[in-house]
Kinemage of the C-alpha trace (Angstrom):
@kinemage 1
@onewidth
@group {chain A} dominant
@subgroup {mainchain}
@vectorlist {calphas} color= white
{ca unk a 1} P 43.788 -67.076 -43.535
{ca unk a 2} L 47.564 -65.773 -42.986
{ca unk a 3} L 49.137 -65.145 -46.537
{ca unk a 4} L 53.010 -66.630 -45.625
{ca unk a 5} L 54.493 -65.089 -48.367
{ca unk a 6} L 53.076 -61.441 -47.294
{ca unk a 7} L 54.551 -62.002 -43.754
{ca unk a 8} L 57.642 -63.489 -44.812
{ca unk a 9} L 57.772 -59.834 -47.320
{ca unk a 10} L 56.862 -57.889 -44.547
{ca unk a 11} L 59.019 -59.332 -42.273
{ca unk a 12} L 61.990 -59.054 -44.489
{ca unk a 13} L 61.010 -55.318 -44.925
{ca unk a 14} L 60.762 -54.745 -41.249
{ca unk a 15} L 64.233 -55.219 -41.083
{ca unk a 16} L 65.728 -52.923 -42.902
{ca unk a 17} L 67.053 -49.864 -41.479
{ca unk a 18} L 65.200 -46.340 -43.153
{ca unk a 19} L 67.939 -45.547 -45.861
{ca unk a 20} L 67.564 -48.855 -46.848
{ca unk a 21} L 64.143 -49.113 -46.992
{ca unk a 22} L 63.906 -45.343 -48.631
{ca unk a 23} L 66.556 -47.022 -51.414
{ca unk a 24} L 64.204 -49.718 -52.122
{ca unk a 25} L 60.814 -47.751 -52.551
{ca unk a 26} L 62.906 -45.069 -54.795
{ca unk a 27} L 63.666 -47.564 -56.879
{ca unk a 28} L 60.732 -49.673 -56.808
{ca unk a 29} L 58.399 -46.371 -57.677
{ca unk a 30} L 60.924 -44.945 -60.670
{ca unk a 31} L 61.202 -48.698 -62.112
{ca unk a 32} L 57.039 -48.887 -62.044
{ca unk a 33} L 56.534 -45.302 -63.880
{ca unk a 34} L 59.876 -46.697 -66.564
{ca unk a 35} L 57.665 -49.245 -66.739
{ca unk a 36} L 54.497 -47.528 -68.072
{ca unk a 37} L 56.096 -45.126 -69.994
{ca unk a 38} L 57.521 -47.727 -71.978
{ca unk a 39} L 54.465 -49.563 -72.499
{ca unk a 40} L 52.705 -46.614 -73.195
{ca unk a 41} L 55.919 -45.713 -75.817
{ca unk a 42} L 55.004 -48.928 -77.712
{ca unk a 43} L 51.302 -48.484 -78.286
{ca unk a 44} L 52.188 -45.040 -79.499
{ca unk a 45} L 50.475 -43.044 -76.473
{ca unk a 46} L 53.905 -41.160 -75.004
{ca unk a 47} L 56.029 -39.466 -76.664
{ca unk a 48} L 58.504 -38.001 -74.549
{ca unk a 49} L 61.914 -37.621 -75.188
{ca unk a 50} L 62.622 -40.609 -72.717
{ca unk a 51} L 61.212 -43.299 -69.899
{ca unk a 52} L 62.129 -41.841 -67.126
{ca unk a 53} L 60.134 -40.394 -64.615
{ca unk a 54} L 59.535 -36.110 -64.749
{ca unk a 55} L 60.682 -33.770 -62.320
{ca unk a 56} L 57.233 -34.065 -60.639
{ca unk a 57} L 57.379 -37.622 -60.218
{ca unk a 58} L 60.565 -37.444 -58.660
{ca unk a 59} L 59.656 -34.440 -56.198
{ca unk a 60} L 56.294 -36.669 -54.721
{ca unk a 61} L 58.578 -39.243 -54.540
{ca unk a 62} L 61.260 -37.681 -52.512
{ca unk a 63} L 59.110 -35.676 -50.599
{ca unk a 64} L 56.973 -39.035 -49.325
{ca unk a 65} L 60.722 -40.471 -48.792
{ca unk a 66} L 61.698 -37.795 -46.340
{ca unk a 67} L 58.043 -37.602 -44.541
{ca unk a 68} L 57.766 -41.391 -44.045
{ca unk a 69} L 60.471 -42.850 -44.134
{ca unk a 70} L 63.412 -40.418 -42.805
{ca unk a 71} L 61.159 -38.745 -40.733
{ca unk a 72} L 59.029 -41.459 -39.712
{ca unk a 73} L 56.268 -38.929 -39.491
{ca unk a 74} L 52.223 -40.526 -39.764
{ca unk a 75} L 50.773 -36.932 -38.998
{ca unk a 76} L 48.373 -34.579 -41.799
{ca unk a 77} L 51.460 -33.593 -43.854
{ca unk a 78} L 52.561 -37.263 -44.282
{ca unk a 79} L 49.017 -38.653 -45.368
{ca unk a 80} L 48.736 -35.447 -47.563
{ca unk a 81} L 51.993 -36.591 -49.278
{ca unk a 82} L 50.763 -40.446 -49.671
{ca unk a 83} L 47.912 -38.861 -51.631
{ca unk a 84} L 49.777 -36.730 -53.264
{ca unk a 85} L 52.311 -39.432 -54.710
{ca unk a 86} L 49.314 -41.404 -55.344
{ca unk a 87} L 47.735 -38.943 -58.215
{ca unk a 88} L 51.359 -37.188 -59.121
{ca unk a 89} L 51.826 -40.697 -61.079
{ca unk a 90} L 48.968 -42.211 -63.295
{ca unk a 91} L 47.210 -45.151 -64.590
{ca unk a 92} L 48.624 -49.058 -63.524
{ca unk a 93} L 51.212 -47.026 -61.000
{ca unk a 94} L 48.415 -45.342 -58.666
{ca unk a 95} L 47.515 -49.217 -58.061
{ca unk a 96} L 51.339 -50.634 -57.804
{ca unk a 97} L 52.989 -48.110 -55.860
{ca unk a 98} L 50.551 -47.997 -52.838
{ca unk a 99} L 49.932 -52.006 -53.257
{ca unk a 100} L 53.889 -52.187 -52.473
{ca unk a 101} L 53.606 -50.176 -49.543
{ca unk a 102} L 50.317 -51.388 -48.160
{ca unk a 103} L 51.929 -55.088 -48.793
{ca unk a 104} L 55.148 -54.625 -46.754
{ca unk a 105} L 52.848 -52.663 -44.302
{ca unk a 106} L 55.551 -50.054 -45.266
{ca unk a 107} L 54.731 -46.587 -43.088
{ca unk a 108} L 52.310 -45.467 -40.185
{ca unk a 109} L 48.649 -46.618 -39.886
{ca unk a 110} L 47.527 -43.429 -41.125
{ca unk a 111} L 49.880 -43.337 -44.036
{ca unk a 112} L 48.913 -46.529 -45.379
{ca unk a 113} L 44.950 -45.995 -45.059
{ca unk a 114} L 45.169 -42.738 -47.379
{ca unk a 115} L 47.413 -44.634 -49.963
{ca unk a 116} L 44.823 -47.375 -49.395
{ca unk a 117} L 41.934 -44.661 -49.944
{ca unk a 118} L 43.684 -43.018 -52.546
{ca unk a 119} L 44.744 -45.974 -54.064
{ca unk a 120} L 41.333 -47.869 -54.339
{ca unk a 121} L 39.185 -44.656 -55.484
{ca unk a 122} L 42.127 -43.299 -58.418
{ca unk a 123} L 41.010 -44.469 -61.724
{ca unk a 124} L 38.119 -43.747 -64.291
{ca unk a 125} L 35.346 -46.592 -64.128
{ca unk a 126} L 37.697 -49.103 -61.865
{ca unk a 127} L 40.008 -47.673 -59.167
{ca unk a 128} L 43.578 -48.278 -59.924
{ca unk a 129} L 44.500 -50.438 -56.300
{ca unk a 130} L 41.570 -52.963 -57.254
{ca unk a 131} L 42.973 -53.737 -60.978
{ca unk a 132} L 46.369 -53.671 -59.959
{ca unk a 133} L 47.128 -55.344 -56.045
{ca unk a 134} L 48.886 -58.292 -55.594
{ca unk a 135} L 45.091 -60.213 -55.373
{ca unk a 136} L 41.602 -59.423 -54.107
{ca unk a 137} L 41.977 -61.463 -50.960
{ca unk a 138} L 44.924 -59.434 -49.657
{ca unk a 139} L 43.516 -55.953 -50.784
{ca unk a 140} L 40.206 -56.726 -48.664
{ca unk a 141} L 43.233 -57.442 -45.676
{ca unk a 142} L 44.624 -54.076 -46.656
{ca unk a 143} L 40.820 -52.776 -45.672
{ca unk a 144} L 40.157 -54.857 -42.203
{ca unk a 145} L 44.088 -53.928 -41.151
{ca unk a 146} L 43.184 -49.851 -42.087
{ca unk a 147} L 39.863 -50.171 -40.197
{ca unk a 148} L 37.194 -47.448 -40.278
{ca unk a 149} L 38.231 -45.329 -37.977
{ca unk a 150} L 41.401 -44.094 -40.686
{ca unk a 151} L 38.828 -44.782 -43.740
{ca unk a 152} L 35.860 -42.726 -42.993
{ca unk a 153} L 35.408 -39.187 -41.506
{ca unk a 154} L 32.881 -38.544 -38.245
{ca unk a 155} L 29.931 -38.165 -40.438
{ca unk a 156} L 30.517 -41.758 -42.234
{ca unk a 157} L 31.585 -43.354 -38.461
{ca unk a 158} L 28.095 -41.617 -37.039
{ca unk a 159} L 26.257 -43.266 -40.330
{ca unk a 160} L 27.925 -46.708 -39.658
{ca unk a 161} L 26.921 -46.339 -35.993
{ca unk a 162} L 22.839 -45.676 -37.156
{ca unk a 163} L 23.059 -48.150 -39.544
{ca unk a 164} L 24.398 -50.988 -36.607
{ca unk a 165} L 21.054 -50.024 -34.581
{ca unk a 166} L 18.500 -50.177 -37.242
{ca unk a 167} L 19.034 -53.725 -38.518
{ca unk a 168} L 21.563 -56.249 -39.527
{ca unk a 169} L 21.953 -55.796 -43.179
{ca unk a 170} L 21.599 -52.488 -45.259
{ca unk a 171} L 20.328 -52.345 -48.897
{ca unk a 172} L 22.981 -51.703 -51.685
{ca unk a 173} L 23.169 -51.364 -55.463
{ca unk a 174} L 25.872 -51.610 -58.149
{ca unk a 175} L 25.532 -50.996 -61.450
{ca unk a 176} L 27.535 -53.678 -63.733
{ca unk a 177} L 27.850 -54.896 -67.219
{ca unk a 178} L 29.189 -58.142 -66.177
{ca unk a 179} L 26.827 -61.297 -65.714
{ca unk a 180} L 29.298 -63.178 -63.891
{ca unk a 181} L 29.004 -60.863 -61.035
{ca unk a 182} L 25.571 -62.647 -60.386
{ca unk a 183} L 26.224 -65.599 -59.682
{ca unk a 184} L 30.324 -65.581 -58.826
{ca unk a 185} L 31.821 -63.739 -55.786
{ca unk a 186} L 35.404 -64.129 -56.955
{ca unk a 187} L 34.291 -61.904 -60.492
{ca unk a 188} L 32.028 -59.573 -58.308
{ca unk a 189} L 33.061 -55.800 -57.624
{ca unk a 190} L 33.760 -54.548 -54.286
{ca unk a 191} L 32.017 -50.814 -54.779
{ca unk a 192} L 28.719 -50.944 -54.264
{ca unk a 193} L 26.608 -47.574 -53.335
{ca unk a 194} L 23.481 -46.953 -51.026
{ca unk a 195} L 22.368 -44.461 -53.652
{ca unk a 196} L 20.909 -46.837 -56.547
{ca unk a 197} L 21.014 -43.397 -58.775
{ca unk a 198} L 24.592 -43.956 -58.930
{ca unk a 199} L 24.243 -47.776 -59.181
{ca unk a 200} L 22.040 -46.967 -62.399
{ca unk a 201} L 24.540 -44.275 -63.679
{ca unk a 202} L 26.861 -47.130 -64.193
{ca unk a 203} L 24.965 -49.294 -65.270
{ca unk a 204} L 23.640 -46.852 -68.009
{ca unk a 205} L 27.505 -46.649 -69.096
{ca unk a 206} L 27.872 -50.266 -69.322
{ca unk a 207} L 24.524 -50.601 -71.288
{ca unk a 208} L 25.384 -47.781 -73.809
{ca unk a 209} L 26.044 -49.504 -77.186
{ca unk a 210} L 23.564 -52.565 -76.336
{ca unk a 211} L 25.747 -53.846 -73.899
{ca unk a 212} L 24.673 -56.470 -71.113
{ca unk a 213} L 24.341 -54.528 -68.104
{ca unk a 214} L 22.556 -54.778 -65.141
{ca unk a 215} L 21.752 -52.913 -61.695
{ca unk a 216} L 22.437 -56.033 -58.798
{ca unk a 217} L 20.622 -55.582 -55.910
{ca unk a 218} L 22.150 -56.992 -51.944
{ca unk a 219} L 21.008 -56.711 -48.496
{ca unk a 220} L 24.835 -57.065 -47.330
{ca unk a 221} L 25.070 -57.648 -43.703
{ca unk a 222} L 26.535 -54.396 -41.905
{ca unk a 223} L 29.171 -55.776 -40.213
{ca unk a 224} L 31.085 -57.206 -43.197
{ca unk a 225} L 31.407 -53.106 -44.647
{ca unk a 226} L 35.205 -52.813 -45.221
{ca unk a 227} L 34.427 -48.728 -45.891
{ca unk a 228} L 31.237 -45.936 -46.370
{ca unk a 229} L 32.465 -43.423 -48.287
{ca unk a 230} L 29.298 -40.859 -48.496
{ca unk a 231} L 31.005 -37.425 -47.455
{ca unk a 232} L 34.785 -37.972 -48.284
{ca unk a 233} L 34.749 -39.871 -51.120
{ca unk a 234} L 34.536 -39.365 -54.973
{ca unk a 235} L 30.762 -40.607 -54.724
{ca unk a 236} L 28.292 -42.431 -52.863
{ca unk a 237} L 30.252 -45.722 -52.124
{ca unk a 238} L 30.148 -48.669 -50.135
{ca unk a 239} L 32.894 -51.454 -50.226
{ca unk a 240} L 32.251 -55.071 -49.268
{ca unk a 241} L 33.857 -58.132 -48.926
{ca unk a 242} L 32.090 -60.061 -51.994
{ca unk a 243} L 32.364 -63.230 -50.472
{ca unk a 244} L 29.639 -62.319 -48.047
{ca unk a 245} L 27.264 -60.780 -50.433
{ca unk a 246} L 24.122 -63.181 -50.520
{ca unk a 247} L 20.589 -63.182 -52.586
{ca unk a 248} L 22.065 -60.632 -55.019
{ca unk a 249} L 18.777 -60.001 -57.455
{ca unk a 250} L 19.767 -58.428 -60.608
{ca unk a 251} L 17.256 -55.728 -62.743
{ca unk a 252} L 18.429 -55.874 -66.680
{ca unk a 253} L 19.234 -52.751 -67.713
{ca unk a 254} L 19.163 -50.628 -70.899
{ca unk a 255} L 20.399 -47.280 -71.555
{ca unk a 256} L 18.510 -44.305 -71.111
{ca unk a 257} L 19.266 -40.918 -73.142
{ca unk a 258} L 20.007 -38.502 -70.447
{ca unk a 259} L 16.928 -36.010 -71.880
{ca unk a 260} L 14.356 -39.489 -70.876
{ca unk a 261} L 15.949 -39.791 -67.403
{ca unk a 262} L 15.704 -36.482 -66.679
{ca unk a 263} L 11.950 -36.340 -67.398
């Protein structure tokens, strides 16, 4: 289904010239880190002498300006810069800035799969770009637009490849403490893993403190895998479209002291 308003937005953005569109972002980017320092002000976490962005943030940011944007470069040094802007800034912003970008299809191909990468993976137990872009429905867009080609490196192409030839679905795990995730594809993650070690590893967090938590089980059909990240990734990971996740079977879950699981 064609989001209108994302067209219309990246239409718009498409027509400005690259000083203008360099203008914008600077903006856009120093307004979004204000932003968090100020929130982070009030709930007595910062305590710097003001809101504005540090030299550092300002350095990524002009240095992605000139790559992209001036330059118009989607080579090595201009991905390495994406990422780079992506973890110079921290917590909500790692999600906004690169859900701007990836929304106004703002850069090269390349540029926007490693903020989309970079994006999606930054962040503790949730990645930043899957808390924080515009919705769910246009961040799996921002994943079938990248394709796997600019996701994945020859190992993870050669494992999607194997895993089109053995079969038509592939057994995944994620570890949860949600129960809606059962039953509801629009509450259900999108990082699932192959390995159900990590699957329980999560699910072991979730269950510390007698929390419901639960390791889901899904034969997901192969050719619905937005990304495999096995080699280049953080960890073992797997991202799906949850709207085609079917038959998930869920295994209760309690925590295990690290001594008992290691016996």
């Amino acid at each position: 289904m064609v989001n209108f308003n994302r067209e219309y937005a990246a239409y718009r953005w498409s027509k400005l010239t690259p000083d203008e569109q360099a203008e914008r972002f600077r903006k856009d980017a120093i307004a979004c880190i204000v932003s968090r320092h100020a929130r982070l002000r009030a709930e007595g976490m910062f305590h710097g002498n003001s809101d504005d962005p540090m030299d550092w943030h300002l350095k990524a940011i002009d240095r992605f300006i000139d790559l992209v944007f001036v330059q118009v470069r989607d080579d090595d040094e201009a991905c390495e810069a994406a990422a780079s802007l992506t973890w110079t800034v921290d917590g909500e912003c790692r999600g906004q800035i690169p859900d701007f970008l990836l929304y106004m299809r703002a850069g090269g191909p390349r540029v926007r799969a490693a903020l989309l990468k970079e994006g999606f993976v930054a962040g503790n137990a949730v990645g930043a770009l899957y808390v924080n872009a515009t919705s769910k429905v246009i961040l799996r867009e921002y994943f079938r637009e990248a394709g796997h080609a600019l996701l994945m490196d020859e190992e993870e192409m050669a494992t999607m490849a194997a895993l089109r030839t053995t079969g038509t679905t592939v057994r995944i795990y994620r570890g949860t403490g949600r129960p809606a995730e059962v039953t509801s594809a629009r509450c259900r993650g999108m990082s699932w893993s192959r390995d159900r070690a990590t699957a329980e590893r999560f699910a072991n967090g979730n269950a510390c403190g007698g929390s419901w938590a639960a390791v889901l089980t899904c034969d997901y059909p192969v050719k619905h895998i937005l990304a495999l990240w096995e080699t280049s990734g953080r960890e073992s990971e797997v991202v799906i479209d949850p709207t085609k996740a079917r038959n998930i079977f869920e295994e209760l879950h309690a925590y295990v002291e690290p001594a008992a699981r290691a016996a």
